[in-house]
C-alpha positions as MATLAB code, in Angstrom:
seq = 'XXXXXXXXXXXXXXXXXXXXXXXXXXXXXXXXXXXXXXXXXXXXXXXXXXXXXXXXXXXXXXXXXXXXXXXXXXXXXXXXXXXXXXXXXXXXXXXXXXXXXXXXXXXXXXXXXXXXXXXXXXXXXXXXXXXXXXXXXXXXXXXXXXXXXXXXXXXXXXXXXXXXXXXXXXXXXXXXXXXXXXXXXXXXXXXXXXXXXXXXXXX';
ca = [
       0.000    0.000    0.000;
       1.010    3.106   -0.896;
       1.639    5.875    2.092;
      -0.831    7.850    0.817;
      -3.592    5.610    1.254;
      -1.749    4.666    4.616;
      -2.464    8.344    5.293;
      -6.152    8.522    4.332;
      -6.543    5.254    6.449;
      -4.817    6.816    9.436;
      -7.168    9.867    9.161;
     -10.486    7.821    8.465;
      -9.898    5.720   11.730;
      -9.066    9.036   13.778;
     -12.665   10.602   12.551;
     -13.930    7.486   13.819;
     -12.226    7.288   16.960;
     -13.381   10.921   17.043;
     -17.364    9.803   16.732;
     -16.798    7.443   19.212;
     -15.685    9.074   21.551;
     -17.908   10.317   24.598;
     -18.684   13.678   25.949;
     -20.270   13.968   29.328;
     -22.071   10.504   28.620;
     -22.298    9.729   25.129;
     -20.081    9.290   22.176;
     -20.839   11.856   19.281;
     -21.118    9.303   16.780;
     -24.821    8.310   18.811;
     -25.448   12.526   19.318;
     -25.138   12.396   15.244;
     -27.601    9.757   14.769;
     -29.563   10.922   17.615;
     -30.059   14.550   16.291;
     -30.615   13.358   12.525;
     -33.487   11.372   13.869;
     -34.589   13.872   15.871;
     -34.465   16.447   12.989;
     -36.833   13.917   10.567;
     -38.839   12.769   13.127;
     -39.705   16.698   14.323;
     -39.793   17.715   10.612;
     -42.511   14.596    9.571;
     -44.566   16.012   13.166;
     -44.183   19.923   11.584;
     -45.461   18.822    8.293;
     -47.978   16.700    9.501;
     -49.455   19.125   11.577;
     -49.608   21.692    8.438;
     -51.467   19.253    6.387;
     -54.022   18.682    8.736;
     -54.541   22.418    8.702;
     -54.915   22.170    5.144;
     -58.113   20.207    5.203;
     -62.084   22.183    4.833;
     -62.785   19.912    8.148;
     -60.132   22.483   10.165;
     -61.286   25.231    8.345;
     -64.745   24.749    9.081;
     -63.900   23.649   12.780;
     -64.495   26.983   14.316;
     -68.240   28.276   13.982;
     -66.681   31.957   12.576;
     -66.239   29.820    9.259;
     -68.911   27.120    9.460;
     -71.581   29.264    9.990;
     -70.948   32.038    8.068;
     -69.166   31.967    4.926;
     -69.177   28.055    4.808;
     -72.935   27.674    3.682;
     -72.537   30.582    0.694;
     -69.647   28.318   -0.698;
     -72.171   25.203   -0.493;
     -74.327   27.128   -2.555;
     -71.707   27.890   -5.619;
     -70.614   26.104   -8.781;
     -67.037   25.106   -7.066;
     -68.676   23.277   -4.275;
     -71.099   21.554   -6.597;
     -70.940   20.517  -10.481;
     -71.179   18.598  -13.425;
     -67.944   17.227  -13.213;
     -67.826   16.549   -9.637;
     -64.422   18.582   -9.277;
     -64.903   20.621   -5.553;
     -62.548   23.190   -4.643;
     -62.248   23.612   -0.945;
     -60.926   26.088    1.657;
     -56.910   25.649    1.049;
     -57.201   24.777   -2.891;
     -58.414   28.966   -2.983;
     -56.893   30.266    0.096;
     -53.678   27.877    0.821;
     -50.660   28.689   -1.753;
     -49.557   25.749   -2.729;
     -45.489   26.606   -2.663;
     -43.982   25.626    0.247;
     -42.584   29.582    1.043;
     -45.590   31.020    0.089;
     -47.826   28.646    2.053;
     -45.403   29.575    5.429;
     -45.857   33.529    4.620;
     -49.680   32.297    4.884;
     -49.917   30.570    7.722;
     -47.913   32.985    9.387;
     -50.532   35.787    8.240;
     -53.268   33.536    9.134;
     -52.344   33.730   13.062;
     -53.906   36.848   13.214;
     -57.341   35.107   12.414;
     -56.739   32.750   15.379;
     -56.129   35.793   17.384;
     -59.012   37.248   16.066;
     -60.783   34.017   17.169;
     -59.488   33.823   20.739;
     -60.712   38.053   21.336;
     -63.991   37.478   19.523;
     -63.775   39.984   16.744;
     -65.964   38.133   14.483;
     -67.512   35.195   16.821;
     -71.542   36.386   16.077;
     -73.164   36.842   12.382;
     -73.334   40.590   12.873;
     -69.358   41.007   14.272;
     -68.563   38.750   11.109;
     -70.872   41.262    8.540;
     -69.412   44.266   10.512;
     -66.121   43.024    9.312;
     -67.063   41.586    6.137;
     -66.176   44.194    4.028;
     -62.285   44.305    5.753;
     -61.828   40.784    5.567;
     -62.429   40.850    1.722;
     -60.856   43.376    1.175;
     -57.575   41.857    2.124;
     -58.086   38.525    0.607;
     -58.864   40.525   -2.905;
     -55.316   42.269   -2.180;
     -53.467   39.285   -1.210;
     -54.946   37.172   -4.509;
     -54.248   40.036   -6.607;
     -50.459   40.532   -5.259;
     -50.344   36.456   -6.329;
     -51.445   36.780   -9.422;
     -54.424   34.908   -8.225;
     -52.200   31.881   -8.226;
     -54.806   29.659   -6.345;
     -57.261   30.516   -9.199;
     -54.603   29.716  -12.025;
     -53.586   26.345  -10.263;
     -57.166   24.964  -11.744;
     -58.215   27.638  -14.442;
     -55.422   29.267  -17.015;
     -57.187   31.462  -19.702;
     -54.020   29.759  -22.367;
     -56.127   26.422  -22.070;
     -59.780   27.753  -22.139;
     -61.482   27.120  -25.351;
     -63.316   30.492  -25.995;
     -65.295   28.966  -29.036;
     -67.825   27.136  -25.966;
     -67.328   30.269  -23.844;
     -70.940   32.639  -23.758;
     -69.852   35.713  -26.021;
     -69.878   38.201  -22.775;
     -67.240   36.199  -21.141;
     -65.027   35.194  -24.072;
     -64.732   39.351  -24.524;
     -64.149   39.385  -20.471;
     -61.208   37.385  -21.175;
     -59.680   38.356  -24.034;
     -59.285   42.130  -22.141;
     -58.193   40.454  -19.323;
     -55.305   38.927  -21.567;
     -54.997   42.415  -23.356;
     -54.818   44.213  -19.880;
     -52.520   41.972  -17.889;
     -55.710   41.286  -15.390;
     -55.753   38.990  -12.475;
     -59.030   36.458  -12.021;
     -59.656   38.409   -9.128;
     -60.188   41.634  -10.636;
     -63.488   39.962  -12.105;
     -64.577   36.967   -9.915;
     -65.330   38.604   -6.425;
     -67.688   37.048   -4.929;
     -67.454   33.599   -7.093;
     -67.382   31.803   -4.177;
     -69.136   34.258   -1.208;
     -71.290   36.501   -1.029;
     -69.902   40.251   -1.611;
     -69.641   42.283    1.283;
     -72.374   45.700    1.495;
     -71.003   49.104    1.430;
     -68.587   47.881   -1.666;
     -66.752   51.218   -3.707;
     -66.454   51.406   -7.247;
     -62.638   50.821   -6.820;
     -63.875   47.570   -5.326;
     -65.494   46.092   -7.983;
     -63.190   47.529  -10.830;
     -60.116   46.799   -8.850;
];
């Protein structure tokens, strides 16, 4: 054998005399192992517990949701169709990028907060509000691009020959503007929110 490879023997067995060997009580080849499976095992937990915030049933868990703007959505075309496709809470209001979806759930601690004080927790807090809460869910699907919209509906694969003639116009200025789905579709899903501006329904 040549010295080199002597050499890289020499050094191999030191980094694993190294691992082996103990701090106060164990070697750091086990606090290596130990803290890898720690990591995935914490990780799986963190994701876990994002999915199953992910779901309509936790959306829909707190009565501010269930019993307010939960039955309007029952009523609409994406809960209920031909084709049987539903879109549900997160598939509209859930990015589906892994960065985006944190910036999300980070915003979306201030509706637990709002939960836990009671600033919407009767029909007529929730209406008071209404207009607010839109109002920055119109804003944040705008500043998206309405990405959550596009994930399901892109106006590059929509066949505008079947399309009624008012809304194959809609979307060829929507192409010829640079619009967002938002910009048209409030209230696709729920009910639009009284005391609505002109900027409001143009923007």
């Amino acid at each position: 054998m040549t010295e080199d490879v002597i050499n890289k023997q020499r050094a191999f067995g030191k980094f694993l005399a190294f691992l082996r060997r103990p701090s106060s009580r164990y070697s750091l080849g086990f606090l290596l192992v130990a803290g890898i499976v720690s990591g995935v095992v914490l990780w799986g937990g963190f994701n876990t517990a994002l999915e199953a915030t992910n779901t309509e049933s936790f959306c829909i868990s707190c009565h501010e949701m269930r019993d307010n703007v939960y039955p309007e959505y029952k009523e609409t075309i994406h809960y209920s169709n031909r084709t049987g496709v539903r879109a549900t809470c997160p598939d509209c209001h859930v990015p589906r990028d892994w960065t985006y979806k944190m910036i999300r759930k980070a915003k979306a601690s201030k509706e637990v907060w709002g939960k836990l004080v009671g600033t919407i927790d009767t029909p007529e807090k929730f209406e008071a509000k209404r207009l607010t809460l839109a109002r920055n869910e119109w804003q944040r699907m705008k500043s998206s691009n309405s990405i959550e919209c596009r994930n399901c509906h892109s106006l590059e694969s929509m066949n505008s020959e079947v399309q009624k003639q008012r809304a194959r116009k809609q979307h060829e200025m929507a192409v010829e503007d640079n619009m967002t789905c938002i910009n048209c579709h409030k209230g696709i899903a729920h009910k639009k929110p009284e005391g609505m501006t002109e900027e409001d329904e143009d923007g």
